[in-house]
N, C-alpha and C positions, 0 to 999 in steps of 0.2 A: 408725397414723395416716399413716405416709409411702405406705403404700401405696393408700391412699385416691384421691389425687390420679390416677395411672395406674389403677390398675382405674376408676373413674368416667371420664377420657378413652377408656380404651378400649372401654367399654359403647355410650357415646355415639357412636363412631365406627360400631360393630358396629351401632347402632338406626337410624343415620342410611342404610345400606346398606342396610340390611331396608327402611326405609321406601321410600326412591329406586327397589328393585328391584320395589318392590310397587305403585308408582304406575299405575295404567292406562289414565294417558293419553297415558307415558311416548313409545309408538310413533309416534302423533300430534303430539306436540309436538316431536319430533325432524325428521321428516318435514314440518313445517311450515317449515322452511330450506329446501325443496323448491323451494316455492309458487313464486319469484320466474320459476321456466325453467323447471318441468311444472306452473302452473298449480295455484288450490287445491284441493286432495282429491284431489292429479294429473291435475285433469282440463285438460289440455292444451289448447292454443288451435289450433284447426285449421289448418293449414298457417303454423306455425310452425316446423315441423322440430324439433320435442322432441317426445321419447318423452310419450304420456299414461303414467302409472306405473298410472292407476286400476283394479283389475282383473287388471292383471298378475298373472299365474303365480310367486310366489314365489320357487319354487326359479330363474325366468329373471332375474327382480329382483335377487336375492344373487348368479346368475354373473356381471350384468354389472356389477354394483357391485364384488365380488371382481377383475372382472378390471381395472376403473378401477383400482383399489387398488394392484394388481401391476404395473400400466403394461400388460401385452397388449392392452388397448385405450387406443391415443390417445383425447386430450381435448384440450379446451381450459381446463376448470377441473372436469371432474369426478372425474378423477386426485386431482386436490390435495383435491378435496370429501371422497372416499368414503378418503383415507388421516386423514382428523381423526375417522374413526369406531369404534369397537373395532369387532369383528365381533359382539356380542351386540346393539349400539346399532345396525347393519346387518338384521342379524335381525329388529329391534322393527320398523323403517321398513319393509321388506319384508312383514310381516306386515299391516301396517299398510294400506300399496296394494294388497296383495290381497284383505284387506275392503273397498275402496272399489268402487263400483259407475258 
């Protein structure tokens, strides 16, 4: 019986990951913290001076997010943006702008 308690928390933990990683909308709703400075679905406001993300090339999306990340590229807040993200949660969003059209 004492074991009861940890094996069920840690089920629970294990089912809560499976579900969260199987979410697909997950890329989307990440990417929607975007919206405010590329615009929704990244689609960019024309001479605004931000990047449109929609369409983007993936692998250019994840360098210049990665290089935010690492500071090689100044910012003004997208340093700080792209460092509160793991890089799998970088991946979903990159994937994400490059199905957008």
């Amino acid at each position: 019986m004492k074991l009861f308690a940890p094996i069920t928390a840690l089920c629970l933990m294990a089912a809560s990951g499976i579900s969260h990683a199987a979410d697909p909308n997950l890329g989307r709703n990440l990417a929607a913290t975007c919206a405010n400075c590329h615009g929704t679905n990244g689609q960019a406001v024309a001479g605004s001076g931000m990047d449109a993300l929609a369409g983007m090339e993936k692998t250019k999306t994840l360098q210049k997010l990665a290089d935010f990340k690492s500071g090689v590229k100044p910012a003004s807040i997208m340093h700080q943006i792209a460092k509160g993200y793991t890089d799998e949660q970088l991946d979903l969003i990159a994937t994400y702008y490059a199905a957008q059209k």
